[in-house]
VMD Tcl script that builds the backbone (N, CA, C; Angstrom):
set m [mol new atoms 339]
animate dup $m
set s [atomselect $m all]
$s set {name element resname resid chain x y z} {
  {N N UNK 1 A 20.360 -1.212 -20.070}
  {CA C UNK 1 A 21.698 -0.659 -19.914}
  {C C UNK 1 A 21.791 0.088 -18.582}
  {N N UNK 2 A 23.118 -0.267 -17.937}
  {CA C UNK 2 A 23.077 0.401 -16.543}
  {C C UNK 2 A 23.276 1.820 -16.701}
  {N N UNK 3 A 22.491 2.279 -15.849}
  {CA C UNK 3 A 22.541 4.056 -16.063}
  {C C UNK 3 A 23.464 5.015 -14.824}
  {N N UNK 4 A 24.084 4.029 -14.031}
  {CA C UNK 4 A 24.952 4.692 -12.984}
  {C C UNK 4 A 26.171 4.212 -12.867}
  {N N UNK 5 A 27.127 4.664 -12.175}
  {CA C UNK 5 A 28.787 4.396 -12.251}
  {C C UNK 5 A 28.859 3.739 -10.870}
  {N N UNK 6 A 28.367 3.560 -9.912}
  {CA C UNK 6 A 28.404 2.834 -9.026}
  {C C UNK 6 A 28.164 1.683 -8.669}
  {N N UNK 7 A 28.977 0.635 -7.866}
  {CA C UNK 7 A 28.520 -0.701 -8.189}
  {C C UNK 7 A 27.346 -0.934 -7.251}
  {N N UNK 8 A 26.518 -1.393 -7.127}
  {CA C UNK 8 A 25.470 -2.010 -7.163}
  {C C UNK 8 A 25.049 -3.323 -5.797}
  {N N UNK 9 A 25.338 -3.986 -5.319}
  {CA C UNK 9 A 25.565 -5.055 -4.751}
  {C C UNK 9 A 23.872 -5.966 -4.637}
  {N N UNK 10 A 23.876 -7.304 -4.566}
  {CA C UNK 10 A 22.654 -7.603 -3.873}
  {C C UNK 10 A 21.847 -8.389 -5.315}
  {N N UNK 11 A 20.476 -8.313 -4.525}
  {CA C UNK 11 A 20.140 -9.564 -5.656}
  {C C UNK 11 A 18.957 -8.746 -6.655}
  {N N UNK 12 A 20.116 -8.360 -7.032}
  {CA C UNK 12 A 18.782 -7.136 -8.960}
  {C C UNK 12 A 18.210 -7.884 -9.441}
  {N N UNK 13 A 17.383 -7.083 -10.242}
  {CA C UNK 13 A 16.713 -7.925 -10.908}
  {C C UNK 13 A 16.309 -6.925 -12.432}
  {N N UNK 14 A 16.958 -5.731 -11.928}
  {CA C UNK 14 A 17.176 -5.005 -13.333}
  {C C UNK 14 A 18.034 -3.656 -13.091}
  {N N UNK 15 A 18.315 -3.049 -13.833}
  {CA C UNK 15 A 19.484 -1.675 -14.171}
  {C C UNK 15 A 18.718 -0.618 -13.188}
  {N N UNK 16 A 17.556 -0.700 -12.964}
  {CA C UNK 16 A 17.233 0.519 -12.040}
  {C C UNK 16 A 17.277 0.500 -10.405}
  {N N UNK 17 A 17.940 -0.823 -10.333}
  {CA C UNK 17 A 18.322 -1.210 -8.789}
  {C C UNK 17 A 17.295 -1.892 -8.100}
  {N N UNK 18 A 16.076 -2.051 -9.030}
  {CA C UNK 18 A 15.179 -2.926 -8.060}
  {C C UNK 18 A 15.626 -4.571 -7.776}
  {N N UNK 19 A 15.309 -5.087 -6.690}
  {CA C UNK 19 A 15.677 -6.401 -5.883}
  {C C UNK 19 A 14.539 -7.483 -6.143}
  {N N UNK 20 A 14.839 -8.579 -6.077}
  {CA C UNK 20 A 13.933 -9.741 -5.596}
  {C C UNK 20 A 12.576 -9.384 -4.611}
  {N N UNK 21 A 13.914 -8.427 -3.822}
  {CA C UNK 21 A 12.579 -8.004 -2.448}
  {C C UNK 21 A 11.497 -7.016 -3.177}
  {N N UNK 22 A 12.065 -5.931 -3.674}
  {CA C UNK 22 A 11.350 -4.518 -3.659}
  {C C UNK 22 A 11.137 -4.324 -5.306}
  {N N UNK 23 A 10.586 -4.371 -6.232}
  {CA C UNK 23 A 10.547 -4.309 -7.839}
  {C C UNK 23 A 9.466 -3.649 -8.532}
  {N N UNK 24 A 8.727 -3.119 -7.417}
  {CA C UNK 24 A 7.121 -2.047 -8.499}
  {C C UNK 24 A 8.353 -0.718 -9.024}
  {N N UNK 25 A 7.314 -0.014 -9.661}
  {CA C UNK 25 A 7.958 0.898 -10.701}
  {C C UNK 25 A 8.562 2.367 -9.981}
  {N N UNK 26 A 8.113 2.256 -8.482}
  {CA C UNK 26 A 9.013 3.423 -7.882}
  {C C UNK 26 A 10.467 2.874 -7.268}
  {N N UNK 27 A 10.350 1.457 -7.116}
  {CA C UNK 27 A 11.516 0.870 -5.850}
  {C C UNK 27 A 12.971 1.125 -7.150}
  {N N UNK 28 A 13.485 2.319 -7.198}
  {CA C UNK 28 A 14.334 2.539 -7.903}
  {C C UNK 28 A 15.451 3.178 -7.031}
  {N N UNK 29 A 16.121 3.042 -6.036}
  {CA C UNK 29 A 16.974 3.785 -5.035}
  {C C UNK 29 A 17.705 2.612 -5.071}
  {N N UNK 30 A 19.559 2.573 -4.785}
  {CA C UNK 30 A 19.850 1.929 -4.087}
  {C C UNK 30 A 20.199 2.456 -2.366}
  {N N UNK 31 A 21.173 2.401 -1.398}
  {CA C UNK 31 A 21.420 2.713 -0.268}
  {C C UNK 31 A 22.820 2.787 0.126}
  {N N UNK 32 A 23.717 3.042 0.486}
  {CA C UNK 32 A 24.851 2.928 0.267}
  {C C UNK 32 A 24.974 2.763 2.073}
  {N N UNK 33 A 25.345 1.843 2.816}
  {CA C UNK 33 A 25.058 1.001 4.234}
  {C C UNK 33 A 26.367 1.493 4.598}
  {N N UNK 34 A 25.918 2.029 6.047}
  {CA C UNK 34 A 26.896 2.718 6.721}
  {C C UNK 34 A 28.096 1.703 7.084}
  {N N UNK 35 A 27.740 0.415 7.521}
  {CA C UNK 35 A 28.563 -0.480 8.053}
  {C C UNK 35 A 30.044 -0.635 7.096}
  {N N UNK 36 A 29.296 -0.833 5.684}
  {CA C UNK 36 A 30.255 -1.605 5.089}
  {C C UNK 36 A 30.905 -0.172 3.123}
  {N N UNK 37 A 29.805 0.689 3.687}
  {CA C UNK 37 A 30.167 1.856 1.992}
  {C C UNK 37 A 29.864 1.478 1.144}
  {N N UNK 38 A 28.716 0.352 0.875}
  {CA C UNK 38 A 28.510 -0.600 -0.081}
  {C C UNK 38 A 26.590 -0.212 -0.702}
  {N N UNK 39 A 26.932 -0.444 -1.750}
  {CA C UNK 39 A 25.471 0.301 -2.026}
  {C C UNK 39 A 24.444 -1.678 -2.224}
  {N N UNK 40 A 23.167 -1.125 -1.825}
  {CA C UNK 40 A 22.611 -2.294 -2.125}
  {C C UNK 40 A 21.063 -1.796 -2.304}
  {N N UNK 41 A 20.171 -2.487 -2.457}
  {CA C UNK 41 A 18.608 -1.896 -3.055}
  {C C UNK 41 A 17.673 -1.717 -2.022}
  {N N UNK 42 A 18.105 -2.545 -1.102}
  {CA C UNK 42 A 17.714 -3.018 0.630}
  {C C UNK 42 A 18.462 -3.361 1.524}
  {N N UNK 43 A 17.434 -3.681 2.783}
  {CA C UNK 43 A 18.012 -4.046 3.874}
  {C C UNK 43 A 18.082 -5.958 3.890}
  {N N UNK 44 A 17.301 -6.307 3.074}
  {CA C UNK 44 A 17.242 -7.783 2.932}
  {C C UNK 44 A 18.085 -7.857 2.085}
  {N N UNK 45 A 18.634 -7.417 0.886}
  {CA C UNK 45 A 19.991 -7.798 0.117}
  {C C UNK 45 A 21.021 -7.835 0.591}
  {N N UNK 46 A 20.766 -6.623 0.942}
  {CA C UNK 46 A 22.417 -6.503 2.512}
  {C C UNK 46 A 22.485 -7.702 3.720}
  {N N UNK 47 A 21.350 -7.794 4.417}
  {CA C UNK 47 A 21.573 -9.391 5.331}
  {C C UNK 47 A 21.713 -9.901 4.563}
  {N N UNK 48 A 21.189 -10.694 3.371}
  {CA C UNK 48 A 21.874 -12.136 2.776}
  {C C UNK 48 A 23.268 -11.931 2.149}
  {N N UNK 49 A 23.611 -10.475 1.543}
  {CA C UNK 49 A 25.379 -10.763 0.808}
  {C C UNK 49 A 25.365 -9.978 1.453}
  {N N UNK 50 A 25.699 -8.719 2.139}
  {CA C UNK 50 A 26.391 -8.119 3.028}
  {C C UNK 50 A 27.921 -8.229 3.650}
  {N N UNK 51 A 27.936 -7.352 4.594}
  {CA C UNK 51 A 29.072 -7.384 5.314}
  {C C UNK 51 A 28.817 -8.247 7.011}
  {N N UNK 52 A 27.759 -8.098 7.336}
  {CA C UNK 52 A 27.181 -9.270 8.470}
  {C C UNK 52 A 27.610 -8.225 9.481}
  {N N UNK 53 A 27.834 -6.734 9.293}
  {CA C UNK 53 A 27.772 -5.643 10.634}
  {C C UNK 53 A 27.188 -4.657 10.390}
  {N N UNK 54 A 25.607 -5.220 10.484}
  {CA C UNK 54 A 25.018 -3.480 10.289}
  {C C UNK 54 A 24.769 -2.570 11.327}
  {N N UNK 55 A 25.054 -1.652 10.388}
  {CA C UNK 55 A 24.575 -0.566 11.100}
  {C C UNK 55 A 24.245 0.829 10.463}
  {N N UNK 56 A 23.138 1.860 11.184}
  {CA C UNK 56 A 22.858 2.696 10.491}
  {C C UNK 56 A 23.569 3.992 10.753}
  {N N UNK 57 A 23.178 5.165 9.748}
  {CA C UNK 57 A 24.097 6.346 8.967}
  {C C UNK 57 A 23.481 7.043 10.676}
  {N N UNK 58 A 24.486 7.337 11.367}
  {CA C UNK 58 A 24.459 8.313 12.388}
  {C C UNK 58 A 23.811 9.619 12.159}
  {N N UNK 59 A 23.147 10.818 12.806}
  {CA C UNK 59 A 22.354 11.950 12.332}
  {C C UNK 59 A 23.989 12.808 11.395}
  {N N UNK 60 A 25.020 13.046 12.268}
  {CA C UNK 60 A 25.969 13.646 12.198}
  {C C UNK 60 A 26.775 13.335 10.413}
  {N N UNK 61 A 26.032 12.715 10.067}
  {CA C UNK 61 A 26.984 11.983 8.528}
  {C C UNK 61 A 25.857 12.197 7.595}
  {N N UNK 62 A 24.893 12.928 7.882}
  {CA C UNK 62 A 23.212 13.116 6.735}
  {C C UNK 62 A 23.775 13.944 5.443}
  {N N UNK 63 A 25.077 14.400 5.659}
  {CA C UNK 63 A 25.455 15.134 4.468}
  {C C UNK 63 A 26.521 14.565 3.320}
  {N N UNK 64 A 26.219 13.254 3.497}
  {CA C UNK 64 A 27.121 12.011 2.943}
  {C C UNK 64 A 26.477 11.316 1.777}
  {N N UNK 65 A 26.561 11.458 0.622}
  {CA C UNK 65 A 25.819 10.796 -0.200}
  {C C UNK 65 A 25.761 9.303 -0.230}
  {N N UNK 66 A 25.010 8.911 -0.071}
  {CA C UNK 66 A 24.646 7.399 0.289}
  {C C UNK 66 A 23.130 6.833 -0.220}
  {N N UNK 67 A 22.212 7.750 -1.045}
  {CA C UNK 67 A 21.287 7.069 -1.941}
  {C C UNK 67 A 21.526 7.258 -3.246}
  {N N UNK 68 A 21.034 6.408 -4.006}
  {CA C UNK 68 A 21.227 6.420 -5.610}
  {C C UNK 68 A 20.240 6.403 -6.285}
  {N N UNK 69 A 19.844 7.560 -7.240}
  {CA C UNK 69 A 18.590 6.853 -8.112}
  {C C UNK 69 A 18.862 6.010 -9.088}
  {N N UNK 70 A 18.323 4.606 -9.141}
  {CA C UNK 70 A 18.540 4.175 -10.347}
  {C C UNK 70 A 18.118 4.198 -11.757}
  {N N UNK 71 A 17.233 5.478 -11.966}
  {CA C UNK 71 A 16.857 6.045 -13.237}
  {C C UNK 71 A 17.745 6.739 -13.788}
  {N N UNK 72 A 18.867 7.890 -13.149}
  {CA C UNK 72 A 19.769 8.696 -13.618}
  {C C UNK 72 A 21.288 8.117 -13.042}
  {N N UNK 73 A 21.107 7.858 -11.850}
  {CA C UNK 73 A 22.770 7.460 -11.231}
  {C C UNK 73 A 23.096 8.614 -10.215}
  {N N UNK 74 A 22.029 9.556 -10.300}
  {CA C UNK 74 A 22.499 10.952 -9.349}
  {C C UNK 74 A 22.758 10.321 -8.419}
  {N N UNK 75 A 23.663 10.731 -6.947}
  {CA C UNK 75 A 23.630 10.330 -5.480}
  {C C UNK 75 A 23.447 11.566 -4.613}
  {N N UNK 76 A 21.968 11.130 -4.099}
  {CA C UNK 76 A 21.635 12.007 -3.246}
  {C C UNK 76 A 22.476 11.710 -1.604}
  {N N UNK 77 A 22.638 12.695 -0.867}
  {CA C UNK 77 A 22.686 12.889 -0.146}
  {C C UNK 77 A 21.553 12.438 1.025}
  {N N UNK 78 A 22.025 12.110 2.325}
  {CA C UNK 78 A 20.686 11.414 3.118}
  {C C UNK 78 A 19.868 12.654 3.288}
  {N N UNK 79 A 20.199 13.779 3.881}
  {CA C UNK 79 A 19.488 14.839 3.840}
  {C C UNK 79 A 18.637 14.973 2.826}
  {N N UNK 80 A 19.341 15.318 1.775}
  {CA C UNK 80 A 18.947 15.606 0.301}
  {C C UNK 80 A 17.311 14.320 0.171}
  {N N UNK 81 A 18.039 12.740 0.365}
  {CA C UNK 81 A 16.965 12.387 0.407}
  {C C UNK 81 A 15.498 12.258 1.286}
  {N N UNK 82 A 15.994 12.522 2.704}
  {CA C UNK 82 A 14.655 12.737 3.488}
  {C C UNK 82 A 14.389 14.170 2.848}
  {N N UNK 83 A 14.018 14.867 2.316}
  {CA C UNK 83 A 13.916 15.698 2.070}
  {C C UNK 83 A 13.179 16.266 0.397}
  {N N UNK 84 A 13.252 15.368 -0.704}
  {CA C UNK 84 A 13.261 14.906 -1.669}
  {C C UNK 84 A 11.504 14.897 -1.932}
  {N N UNK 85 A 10.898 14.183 -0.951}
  {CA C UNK 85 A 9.617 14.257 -1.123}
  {C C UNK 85 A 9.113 12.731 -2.436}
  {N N UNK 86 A 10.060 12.076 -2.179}
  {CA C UNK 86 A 10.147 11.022 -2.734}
  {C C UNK 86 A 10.222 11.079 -4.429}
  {N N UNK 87 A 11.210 11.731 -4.919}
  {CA C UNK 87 A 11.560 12.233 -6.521}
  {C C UNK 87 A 13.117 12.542 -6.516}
  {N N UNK 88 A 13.102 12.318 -6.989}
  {CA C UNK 88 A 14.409 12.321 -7.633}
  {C C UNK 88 A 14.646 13.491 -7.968}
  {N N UNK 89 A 15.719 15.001 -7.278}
  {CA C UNK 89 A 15.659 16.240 -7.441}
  {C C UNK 89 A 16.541 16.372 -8.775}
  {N N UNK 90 A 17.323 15.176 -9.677}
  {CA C UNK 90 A 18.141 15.120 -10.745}
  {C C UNK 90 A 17.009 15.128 -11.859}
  {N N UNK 91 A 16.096 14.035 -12.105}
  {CA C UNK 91 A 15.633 13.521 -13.156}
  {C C UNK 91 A 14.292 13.547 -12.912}
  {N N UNK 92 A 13.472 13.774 -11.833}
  {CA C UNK 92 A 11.782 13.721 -11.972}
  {C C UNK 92 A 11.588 12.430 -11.418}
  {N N UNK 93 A 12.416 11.179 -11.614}
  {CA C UNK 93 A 11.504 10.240 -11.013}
  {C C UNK 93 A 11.090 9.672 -9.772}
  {N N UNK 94 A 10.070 8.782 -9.725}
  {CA C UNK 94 A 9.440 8.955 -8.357}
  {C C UNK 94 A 10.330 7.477 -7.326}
  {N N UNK 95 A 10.054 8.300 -5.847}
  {CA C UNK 95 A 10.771 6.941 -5.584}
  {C C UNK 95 A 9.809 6.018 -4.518}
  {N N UNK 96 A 10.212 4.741 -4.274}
  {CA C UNK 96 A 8.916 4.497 -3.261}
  {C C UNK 96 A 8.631 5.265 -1.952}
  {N N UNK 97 A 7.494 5.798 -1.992}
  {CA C UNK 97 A 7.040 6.527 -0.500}
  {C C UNK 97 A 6.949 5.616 0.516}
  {N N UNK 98 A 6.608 3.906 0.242}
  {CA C UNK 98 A 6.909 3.176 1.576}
  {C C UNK 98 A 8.052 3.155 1.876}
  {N N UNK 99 A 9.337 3.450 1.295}
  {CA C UNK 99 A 10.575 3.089 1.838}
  {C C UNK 99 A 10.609 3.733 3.308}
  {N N UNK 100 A 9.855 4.875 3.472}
  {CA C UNK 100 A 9.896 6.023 4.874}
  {C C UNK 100 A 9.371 4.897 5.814}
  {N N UNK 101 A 8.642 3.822 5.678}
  {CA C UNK 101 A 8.401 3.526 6.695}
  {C C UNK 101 A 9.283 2.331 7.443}
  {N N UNK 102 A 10.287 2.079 6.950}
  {CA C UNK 102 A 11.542 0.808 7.274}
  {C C UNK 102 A 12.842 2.010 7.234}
  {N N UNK 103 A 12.769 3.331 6.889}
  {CA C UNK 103 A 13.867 4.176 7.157}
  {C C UNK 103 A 14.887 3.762 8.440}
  {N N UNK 104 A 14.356 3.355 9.665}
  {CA C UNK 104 A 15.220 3.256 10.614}
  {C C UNK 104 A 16.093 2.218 10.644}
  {N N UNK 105 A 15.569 1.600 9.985}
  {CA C UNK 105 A 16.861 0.126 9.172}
  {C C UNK 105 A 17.971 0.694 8.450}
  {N N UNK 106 A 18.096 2.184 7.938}
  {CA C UNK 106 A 19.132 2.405 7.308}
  {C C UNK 106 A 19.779 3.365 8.124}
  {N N UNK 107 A 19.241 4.723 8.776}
  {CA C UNK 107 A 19.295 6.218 9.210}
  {C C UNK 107 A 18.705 5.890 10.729}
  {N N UNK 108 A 19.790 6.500 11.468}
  {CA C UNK 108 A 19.585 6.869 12.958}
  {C C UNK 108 A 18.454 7.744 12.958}
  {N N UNK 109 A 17.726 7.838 13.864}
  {CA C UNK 109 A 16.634 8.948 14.085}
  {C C UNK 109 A 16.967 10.427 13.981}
  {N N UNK 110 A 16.363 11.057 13.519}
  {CA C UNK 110 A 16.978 12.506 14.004}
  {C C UNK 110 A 16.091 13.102 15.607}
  {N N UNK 111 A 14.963 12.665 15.956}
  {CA C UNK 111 A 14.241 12.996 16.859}
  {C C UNK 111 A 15.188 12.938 18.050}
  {N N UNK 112 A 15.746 11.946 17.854}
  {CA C UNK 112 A 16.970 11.496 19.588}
  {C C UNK 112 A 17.835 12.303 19.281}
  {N N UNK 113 A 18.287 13.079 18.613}
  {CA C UNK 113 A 19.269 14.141 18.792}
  {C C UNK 113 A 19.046 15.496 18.852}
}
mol reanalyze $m
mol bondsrecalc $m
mol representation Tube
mol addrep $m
């Protein structure tokens, strides 16, 4: 049963937002993509159904909720989520710690500003 009010986009593969691409037991986030306001699980769900103009969340917009856990439905904030320590500050659960390392596929740097 889906546990959040937001739609979803991309290719699931169950209620906690995990993808084709990403599906071990932390990949539970979706992303909500600056280009298009559209939440999806990745950056590979978004190129194949997408909007076909990406682009990432500028430093200036980090206070915009645009991640989702898909254990509770909370929406963190980008701040909120670099910041998070990879858990979910609603419900306890954990989220993937590799996602930090493809971050710049979603979030402008903060270092360049």
């Amino acid at each position: 049963m889906k546990k959040y009010d937001q739609e979803v986009r991309g290719l699931l593969v169950d209620d906690e937002t995990r993808c084709i691409h990403y599906s071990t037991e932390t990949d539970r986030i979706a992303i909500k993509f600056y280009c298009c306001k559209t939440y999806y699980p990745c950056h590979l769900c978004h190129e194949k159904a997408g909007c076909g103009h990406h682009a990432v969340w500028p430093v200036s917009r980090y206070n915009e909720k645009a991640i989702l856990c898909g254990n509770c439905g909370h929406e963190l904030t980008i701040t909120e989520y670099l910041q998070c320590d990879y858990q979910c500050p609603s419900c306890d659960a954990g989220f993937n710690p590799g996602c930090g390392l493809h971050k710049d596929l979603y979030f402008e740097n903060e270092a360049s500003h």
